[in-house]
Biotite code that builds the C-alpha atoms (Angstrom):
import biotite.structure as struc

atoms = struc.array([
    struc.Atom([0.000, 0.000, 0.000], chain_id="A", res_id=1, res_name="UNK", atom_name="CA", element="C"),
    struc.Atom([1.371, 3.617, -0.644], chain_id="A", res_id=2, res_name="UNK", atom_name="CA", element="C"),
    struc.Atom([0.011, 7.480, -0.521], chain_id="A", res_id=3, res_name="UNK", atom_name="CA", element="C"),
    struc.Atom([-0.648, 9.027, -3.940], chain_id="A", res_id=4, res_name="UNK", atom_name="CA", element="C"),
    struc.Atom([-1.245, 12.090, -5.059], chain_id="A", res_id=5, res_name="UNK", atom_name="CA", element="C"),
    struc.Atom([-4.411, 12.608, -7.829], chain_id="A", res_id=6, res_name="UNK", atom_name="CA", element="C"),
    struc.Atom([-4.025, 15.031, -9.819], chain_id="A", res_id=7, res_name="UNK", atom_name="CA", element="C"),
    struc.Atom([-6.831, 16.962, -11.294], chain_id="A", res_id=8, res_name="UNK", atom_name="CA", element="C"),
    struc.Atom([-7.928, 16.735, -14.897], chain_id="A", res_id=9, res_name="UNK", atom_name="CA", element="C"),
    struc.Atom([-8.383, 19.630, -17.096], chain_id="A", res_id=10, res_name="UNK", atom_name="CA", element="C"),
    struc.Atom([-6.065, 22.111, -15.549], chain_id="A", res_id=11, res_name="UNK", atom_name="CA", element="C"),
    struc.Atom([-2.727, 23.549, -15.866], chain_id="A", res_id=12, res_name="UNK", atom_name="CA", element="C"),
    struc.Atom([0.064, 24.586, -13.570], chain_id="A", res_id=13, res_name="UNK", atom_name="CA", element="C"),
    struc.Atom([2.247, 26.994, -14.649], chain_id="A", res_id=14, res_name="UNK", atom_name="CA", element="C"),
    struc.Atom([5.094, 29.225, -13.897], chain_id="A", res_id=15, res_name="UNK", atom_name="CA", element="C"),
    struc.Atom([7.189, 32.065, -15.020], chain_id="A", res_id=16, res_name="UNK", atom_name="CA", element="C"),
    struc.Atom([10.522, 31.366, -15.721], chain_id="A", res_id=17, res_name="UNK", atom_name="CA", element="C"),
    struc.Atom([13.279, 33.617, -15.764], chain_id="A", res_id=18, res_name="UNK", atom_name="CA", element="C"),
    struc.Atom([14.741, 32.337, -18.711], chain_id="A", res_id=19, res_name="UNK", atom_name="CA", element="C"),
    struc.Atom([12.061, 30.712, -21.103], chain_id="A", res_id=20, res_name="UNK", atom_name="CA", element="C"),
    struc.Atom([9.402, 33.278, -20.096], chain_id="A", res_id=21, res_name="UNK", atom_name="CA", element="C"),
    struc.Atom([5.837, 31.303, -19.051], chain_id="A", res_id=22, res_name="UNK", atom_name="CA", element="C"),
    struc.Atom([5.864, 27.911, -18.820], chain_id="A", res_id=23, res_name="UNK", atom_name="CA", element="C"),
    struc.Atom([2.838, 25.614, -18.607], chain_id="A", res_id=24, res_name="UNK", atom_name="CA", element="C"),
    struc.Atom([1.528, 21.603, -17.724], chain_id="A", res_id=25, res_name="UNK", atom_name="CA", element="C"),
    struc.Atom([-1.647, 20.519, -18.060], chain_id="A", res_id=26, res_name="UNK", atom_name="CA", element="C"),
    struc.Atom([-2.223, 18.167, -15.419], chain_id="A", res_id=27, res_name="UNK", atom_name="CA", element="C"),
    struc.Atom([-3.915, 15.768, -18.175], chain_id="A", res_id=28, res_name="UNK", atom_name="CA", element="C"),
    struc.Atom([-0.360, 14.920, -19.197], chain_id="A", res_id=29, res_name="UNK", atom_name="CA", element="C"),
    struc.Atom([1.099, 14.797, -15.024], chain_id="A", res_id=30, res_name="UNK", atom_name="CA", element="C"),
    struc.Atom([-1.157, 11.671, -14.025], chain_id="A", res_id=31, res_name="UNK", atom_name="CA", element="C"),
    struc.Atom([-1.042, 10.457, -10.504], chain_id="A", res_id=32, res_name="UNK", atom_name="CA", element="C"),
    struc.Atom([1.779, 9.527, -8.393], chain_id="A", res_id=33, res_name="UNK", atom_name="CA", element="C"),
    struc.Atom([3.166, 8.116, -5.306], chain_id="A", res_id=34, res_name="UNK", atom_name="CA", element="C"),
    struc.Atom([4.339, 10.854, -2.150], chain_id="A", res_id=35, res_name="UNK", atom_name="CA", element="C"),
    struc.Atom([4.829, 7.792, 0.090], chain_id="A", res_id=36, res_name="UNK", atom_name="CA", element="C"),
    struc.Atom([6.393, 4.476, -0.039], chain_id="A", res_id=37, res_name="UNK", atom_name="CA", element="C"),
    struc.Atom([4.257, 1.152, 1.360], chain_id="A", res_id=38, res_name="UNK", atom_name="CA", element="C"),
    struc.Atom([7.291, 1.718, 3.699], chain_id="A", res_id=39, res_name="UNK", atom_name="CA", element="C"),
    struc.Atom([6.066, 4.925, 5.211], chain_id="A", res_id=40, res_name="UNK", atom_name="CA", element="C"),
    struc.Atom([9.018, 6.567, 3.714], chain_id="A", res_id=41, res_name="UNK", atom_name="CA", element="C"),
    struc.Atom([8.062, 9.682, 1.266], chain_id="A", res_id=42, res_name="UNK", atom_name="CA", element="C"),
    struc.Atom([9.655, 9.930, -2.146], chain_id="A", res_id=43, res_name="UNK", atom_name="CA", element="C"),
    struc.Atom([12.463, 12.614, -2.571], chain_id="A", res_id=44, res_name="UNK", atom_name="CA", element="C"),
    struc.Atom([10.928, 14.594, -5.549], chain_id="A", res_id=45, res_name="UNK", atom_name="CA", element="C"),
    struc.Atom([7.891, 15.275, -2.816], chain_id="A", res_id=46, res_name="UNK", atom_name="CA", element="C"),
    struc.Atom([10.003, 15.888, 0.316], chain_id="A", res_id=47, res_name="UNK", atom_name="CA", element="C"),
    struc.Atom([12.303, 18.272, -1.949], chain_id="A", res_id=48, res_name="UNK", atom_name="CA", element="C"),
    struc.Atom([8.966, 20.195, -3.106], chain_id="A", res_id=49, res_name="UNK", atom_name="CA", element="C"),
    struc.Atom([7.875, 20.647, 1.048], chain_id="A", res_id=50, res_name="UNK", atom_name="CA", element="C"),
    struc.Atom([11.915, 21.296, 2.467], chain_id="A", res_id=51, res_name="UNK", atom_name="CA", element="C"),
    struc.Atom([12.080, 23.966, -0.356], chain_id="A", res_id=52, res_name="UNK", atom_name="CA", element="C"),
    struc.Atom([8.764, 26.195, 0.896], chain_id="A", res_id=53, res_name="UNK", atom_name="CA", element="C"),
    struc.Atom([9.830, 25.673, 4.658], chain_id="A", res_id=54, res_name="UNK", atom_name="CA", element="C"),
    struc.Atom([12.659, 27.203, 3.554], chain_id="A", res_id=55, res_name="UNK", atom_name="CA", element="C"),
    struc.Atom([11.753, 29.759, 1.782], chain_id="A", res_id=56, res_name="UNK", atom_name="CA", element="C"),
    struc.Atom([13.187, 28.518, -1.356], chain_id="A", res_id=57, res_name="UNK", atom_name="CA", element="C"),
    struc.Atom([12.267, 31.330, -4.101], chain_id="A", res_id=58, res_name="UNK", atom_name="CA", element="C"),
    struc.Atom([14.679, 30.400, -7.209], chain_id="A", res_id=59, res_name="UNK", atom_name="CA", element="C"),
    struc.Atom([15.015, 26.943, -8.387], chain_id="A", res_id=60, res_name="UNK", atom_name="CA", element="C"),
    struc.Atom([17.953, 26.008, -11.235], chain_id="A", res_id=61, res_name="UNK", atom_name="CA", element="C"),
    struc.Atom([17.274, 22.915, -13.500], chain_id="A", res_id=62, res_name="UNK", atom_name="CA", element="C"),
    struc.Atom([18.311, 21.451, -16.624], chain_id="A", res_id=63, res_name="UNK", atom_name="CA", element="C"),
    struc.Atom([16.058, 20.613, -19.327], chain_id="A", res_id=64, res_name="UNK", atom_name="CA", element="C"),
    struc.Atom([15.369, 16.732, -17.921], chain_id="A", res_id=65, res_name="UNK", atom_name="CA", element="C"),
    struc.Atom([14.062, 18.240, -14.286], chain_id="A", res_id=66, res_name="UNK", atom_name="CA", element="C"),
    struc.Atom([11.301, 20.373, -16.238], chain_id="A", res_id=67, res_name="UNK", atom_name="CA", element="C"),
    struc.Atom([8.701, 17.449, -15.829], chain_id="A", res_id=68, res_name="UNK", atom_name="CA", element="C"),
    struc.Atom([9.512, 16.967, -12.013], chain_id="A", res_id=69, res_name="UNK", atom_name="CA", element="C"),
    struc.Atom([9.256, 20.110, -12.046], chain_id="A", res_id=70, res_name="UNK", atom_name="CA", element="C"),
    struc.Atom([5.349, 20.394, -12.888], chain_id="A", res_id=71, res_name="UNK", atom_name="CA", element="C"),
    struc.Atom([4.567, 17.550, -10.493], chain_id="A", res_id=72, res_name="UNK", atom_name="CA", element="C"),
    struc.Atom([6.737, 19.782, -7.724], chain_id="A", res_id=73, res_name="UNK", atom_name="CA", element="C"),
    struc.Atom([4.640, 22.865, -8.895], chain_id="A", res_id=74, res_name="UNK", atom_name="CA", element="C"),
    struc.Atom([1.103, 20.945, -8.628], chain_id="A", res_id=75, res_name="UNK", atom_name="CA", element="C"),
    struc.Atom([1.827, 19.324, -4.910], chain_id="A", res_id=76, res_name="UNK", atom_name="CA", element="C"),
    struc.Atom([2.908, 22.618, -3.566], chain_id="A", res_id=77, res_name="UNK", atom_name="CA", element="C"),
    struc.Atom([0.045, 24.333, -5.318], chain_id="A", res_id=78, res_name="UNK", atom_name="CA", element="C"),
    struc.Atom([-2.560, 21.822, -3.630], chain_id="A", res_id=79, res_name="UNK", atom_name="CA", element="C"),
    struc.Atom([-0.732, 22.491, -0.057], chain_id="A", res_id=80, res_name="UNK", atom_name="CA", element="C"),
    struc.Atom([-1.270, 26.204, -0.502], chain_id="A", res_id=81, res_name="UNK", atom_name="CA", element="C"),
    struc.Atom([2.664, 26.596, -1.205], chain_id="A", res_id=82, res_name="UNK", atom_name="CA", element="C"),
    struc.Atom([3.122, 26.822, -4.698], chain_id="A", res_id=83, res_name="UNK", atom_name="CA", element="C"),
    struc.Atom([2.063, 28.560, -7.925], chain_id="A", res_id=84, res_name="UNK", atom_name="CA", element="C"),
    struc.Atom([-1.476, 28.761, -8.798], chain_id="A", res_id=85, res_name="UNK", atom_name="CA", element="C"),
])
């Protein structure tokens, strides 16, 4: 047994990057995914999303692979009230 999240159909999460100006994800393309192990344990692309808004994170640099990661990141912390809407 594990935690997922489910992601909502028909909407987009987006941000404005610095360098390739507004980005979008429509969440019909994210499809649901796992924030804990059966273990208990959580996986690292959802505690890095959380550790980043305690922190205060504001900038983020990523190549061109972390993009996708990046639109799951951007949906969990939008759903916790964290992230971009």
């Amino acid at each position: 047994m594990c935690a997922a999240l489910c992601v909502g159909q028909g909407e987009e999460v987006k941000i404005n990057d610095l360098i390739r100006g507004d980005v979008a994800w429509s969440t019909d393309t994210l499809g649901d995914f796992v924030v804990l192990r059966s273990n208990g344990m959580p996986v690292y692309n959802f505690c890095v999303a959380i550790d980043d808004a305690l922190m205060g994170i504001t900038h983020v640099l990523r190549w061109g692979q972390g993009w996708e990661a990046f639109g799951r990141g951007g949906g969990e912390m939008r759903d916790g009230g964290a992230g971009p809407s």
